[in-house]
Backbone as CSV, one residue per row, in Angstrom:
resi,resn,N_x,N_y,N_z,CA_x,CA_y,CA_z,C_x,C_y,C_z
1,UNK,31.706,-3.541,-15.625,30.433,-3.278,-16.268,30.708,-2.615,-17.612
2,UNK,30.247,-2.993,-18.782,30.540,-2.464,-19.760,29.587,-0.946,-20.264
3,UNK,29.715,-0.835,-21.044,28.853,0.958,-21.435,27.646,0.460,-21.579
4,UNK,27.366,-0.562,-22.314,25.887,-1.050,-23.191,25.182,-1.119,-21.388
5,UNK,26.153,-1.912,-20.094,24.784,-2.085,-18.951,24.073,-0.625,-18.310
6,UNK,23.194,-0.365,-18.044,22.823,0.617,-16.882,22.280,0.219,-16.035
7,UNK,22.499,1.170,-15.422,22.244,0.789,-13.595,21.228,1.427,-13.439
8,UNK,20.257,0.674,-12.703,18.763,0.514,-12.771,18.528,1.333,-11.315
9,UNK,17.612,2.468,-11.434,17.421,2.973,-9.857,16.280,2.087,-9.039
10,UNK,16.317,1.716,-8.095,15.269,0.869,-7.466,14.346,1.536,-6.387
11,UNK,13.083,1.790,-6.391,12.778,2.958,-5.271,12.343,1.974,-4.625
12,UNK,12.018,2.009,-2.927,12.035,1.068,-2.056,10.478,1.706,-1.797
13,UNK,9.337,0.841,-1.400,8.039,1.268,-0.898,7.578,0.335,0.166
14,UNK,6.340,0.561,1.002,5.650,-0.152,1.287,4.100,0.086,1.675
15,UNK,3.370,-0.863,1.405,2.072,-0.569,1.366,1.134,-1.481,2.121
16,UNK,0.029,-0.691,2.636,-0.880,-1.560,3.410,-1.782,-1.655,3.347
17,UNK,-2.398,-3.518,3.661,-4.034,-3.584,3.467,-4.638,-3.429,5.000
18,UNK,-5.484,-2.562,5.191,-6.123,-2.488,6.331,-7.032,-2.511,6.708
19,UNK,-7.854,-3.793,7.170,-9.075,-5.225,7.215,-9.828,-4.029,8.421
20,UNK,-10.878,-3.831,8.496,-11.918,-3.558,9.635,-13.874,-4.333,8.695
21,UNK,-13.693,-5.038,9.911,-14.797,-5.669,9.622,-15.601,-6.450,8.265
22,UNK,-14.320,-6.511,7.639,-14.489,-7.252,5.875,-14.116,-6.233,5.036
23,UNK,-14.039,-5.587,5.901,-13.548,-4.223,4.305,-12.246,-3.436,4.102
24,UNK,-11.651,-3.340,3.016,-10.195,-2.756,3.007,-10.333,-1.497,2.869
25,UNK,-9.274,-0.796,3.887,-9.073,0.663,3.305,-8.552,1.058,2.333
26,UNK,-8.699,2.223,1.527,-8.253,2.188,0.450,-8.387,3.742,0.191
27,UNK,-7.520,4.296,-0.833,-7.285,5.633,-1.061,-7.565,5.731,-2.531
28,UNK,-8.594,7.253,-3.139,-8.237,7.093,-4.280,-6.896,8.371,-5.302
29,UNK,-5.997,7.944,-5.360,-5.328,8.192,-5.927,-5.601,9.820,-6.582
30,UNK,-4.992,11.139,-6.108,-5.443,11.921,-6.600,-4.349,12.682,-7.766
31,UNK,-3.251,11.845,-7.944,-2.051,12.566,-8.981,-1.982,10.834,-9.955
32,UNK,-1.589,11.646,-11.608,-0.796,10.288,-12.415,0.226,9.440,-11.391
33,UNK,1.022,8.079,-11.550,-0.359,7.647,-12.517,-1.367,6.842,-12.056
34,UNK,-2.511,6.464,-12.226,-3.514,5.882,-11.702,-4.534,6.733,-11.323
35,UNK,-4.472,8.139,-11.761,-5.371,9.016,-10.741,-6.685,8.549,-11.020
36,UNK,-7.181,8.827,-9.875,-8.884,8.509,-9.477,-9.265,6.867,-9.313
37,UNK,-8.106,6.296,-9.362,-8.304,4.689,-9.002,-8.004,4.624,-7.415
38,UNK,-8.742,3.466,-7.035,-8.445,2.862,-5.747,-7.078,2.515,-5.532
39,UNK,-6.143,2.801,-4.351,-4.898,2.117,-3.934,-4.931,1.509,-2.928
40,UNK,-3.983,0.693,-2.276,-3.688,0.809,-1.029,-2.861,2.024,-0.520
41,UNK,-3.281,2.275,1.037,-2.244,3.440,1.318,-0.662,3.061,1.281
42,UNK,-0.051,3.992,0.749,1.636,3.665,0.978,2.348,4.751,0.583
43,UNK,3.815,4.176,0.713,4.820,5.328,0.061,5.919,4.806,0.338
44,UNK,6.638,5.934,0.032,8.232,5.454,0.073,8.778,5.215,1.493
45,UNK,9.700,4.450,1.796,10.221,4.592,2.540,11.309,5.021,3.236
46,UNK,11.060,5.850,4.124,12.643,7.037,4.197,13.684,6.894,4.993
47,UNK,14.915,7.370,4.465,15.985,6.996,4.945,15.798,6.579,6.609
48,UNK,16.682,5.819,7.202,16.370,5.610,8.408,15.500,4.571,8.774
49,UNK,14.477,4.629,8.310,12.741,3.632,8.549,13.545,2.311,8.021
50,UNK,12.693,1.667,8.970,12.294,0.047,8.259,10.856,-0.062,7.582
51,UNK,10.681,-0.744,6.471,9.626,-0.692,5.480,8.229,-0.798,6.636
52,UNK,8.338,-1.719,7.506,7.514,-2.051,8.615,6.897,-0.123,9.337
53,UNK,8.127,0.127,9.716,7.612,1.956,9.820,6.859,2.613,9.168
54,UNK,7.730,2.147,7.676,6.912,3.621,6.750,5.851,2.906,6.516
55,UNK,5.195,1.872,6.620,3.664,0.993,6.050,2.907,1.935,7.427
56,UNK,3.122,2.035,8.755,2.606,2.569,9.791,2.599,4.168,9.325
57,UNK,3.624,5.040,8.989,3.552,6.035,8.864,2.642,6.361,7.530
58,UNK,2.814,5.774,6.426,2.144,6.314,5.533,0.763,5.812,5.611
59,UNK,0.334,4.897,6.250,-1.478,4.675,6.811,-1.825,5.533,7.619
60,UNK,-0.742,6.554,8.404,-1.581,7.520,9.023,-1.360,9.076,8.567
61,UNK,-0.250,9.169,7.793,-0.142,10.260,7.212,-1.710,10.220,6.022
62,UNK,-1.811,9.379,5.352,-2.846,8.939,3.620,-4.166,8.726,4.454
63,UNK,-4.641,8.022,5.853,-5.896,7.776,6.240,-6.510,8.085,7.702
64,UNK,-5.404,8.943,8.409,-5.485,9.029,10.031,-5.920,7.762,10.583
65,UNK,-5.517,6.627,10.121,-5.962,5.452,10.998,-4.095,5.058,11.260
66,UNK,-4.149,5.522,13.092,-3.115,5.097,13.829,-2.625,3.694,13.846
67,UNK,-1.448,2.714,13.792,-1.576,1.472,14.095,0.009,1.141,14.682
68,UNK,0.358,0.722,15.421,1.430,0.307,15.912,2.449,-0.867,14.880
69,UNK,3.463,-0.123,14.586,4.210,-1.146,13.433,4.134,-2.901,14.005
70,UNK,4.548,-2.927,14.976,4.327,-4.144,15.340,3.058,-5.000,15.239
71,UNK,1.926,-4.250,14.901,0.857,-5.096,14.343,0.953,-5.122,13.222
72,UNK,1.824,-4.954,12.097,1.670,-5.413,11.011,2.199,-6.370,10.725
73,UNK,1.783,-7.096,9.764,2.244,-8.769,9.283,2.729,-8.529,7.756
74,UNK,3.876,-9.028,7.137,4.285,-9.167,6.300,3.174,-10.079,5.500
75,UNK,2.918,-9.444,4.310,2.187,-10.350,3.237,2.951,-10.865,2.447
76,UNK,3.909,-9.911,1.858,4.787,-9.932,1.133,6.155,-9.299,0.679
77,UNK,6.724,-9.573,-0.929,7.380,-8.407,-1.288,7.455,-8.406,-2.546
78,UNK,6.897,-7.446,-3.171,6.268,-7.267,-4.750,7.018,-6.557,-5.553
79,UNK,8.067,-7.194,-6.428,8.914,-6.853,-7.513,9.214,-6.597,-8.574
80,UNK,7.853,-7.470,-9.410,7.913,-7.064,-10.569,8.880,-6.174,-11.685
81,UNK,9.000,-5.946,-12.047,9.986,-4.710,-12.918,8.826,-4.112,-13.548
82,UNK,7.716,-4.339,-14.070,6.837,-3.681,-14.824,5.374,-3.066,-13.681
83,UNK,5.885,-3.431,-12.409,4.400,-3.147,-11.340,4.542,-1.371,-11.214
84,UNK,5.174,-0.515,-11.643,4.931,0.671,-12.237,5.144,1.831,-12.852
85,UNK,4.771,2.190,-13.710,4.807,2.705,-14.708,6.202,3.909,-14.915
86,UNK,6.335,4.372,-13.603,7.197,5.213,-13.307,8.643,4.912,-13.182
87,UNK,8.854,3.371,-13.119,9.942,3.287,-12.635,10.101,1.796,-11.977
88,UNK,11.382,1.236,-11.708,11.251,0.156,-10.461,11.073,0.497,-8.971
89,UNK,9.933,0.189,-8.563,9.668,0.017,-7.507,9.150,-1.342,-6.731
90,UNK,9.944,-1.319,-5.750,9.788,-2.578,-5.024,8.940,-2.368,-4.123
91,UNK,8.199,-3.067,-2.993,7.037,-2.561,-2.305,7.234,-3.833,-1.512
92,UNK,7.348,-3.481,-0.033,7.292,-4.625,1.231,5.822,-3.974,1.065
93,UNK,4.799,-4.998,1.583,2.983,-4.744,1.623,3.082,-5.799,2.814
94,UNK,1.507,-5.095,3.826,1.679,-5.336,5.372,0.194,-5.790,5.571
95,UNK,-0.205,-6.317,6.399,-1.744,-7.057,6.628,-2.019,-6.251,7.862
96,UNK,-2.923,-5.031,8.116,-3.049,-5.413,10.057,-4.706,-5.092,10.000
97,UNK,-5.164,-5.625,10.800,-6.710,-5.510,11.372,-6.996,-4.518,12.159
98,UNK,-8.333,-3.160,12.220,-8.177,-2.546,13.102,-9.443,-2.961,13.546
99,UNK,-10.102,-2.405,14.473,-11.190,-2.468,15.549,-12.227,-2.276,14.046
100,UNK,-13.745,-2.534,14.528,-15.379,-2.332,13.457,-14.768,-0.999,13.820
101,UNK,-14.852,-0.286,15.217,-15.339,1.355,14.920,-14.543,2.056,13.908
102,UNK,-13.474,1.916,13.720,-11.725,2.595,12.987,-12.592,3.465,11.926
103,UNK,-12.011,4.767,12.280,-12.591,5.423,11.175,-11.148,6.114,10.380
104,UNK,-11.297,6.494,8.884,-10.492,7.084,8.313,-10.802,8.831,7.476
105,UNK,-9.549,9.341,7.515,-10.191,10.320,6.477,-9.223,10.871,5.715
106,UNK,-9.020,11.284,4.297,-7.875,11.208,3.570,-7.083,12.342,3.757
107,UNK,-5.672,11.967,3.588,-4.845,13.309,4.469,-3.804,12.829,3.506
108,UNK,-2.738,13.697,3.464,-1.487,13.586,2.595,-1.775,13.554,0.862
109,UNK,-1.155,12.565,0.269,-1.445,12.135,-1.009,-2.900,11.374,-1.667
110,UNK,-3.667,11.432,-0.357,-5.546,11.153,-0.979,-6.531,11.694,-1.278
111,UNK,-7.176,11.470,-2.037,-7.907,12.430,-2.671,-8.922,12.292,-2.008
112,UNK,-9.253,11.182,-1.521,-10.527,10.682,-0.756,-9.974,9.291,-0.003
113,UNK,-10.864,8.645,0.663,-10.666,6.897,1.244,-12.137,6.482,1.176
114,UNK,-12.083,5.196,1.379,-13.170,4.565,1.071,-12.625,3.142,1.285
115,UNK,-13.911,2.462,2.292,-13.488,1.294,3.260,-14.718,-0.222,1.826
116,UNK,-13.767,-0.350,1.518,-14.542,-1.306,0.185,-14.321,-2.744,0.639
117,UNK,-15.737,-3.878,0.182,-15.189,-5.109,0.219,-14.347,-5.483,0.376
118,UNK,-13.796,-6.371,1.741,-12.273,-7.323,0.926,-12.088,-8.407,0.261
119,UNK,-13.387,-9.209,-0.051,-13.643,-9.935,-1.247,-14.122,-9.241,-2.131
120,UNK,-14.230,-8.357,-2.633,-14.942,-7.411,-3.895,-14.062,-6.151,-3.623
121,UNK,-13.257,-5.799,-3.784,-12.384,-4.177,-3.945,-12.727,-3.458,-4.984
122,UNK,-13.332,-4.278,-6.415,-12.953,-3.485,-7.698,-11.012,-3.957,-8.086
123,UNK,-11.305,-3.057,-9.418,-10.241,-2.836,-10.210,-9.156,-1.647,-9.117
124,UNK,-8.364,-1.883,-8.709,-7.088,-1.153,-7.792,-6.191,-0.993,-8.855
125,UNK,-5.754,-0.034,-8.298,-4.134,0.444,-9.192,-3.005,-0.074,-9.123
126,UNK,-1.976,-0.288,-9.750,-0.723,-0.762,-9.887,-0.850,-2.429,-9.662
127,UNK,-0.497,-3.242,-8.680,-0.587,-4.684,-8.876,-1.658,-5.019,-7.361
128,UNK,-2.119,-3.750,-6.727,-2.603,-3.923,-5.550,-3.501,-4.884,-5.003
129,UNK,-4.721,-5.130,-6.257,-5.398,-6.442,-6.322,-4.708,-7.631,-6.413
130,UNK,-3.641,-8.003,-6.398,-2.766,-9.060,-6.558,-2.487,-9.340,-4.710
131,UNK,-2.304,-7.584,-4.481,-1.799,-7.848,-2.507,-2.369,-8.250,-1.697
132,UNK,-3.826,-7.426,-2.727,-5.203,-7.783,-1.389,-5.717,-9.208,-1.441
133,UNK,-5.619,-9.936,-2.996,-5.789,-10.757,-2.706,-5.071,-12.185,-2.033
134,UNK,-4.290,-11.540,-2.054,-2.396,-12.409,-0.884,-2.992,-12.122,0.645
135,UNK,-2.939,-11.133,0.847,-4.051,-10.788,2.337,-5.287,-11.523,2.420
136,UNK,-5.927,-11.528,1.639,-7.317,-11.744,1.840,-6.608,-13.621,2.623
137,UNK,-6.472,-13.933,1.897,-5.919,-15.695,2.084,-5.062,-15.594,3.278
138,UNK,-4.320,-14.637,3.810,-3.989,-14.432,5.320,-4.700,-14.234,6.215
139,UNK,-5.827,-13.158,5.905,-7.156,-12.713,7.197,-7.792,-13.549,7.562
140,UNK,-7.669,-14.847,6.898,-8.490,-15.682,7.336,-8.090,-17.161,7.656
């Protein structure tokens, strides 16, 4: 490798859309960057975990809505180099359905949640409208 290359840090994430009765859960973002925009819930994923884990752990750490990793479905895996602002981050993103009753309430890194259209979300942060709409074409 010569001096001119650098070595690029890659942070590993994953994030989830979570369908109850037509509507996605969603967090709004309470730190830069994106603050006060809609997300999906997510985060990093930590040593040890499979991305499949931390999509389960960080939907219940960000929304107290419990879900068994094994109900989640791969949507994707979102690479971009420019999807955010902070840095490269890569992001496995997960599909799972919970029950009409599923209730949420924001815990960890949310400022709030809010169960929005999943054909109508609004403007989401980072490339998330890109996921939901990759999901949306799976839920159905």
């Amino acid at each position: 490798m010569s001096t001119e290359e650098q070595i690029e840090t890659i942070r590993f994430t994953a994030d989830v859309v979570c369908v109850r009765a037509g509507a996605v859960l969603l967090i709004e973002r309470g730190w830069p960057p994106h603050k006060g925009q809609f997300a999906l819930p997510g985060g990093h994923v930590d040593p040890g975990e499979t991305s499949r884990t931390a999509a389960a752990r960080e939907l219940r750490e960000e929304t107290g809505v419990d879900v068994d990793p094994d109900d989640l479905t791969l949507i994707g895996v979102y690479d971009d180099p420019g999807r955010d602002p902070r840095g490269r981050y890569v992001t496995a993103a997960y599909l799972v359905t919970v029950p009409a009753g599923t209730t949420a309430r924001a815990g960890d890194d949310a400022a709030a949640v809010r169960w929005l259209p999943l054909d109508a979300p609004g403007r989401l942060a980072f490339d998330h409208g890109q996921i939901v709409t990759a999901a949306r074409s799976r839920h159905r």
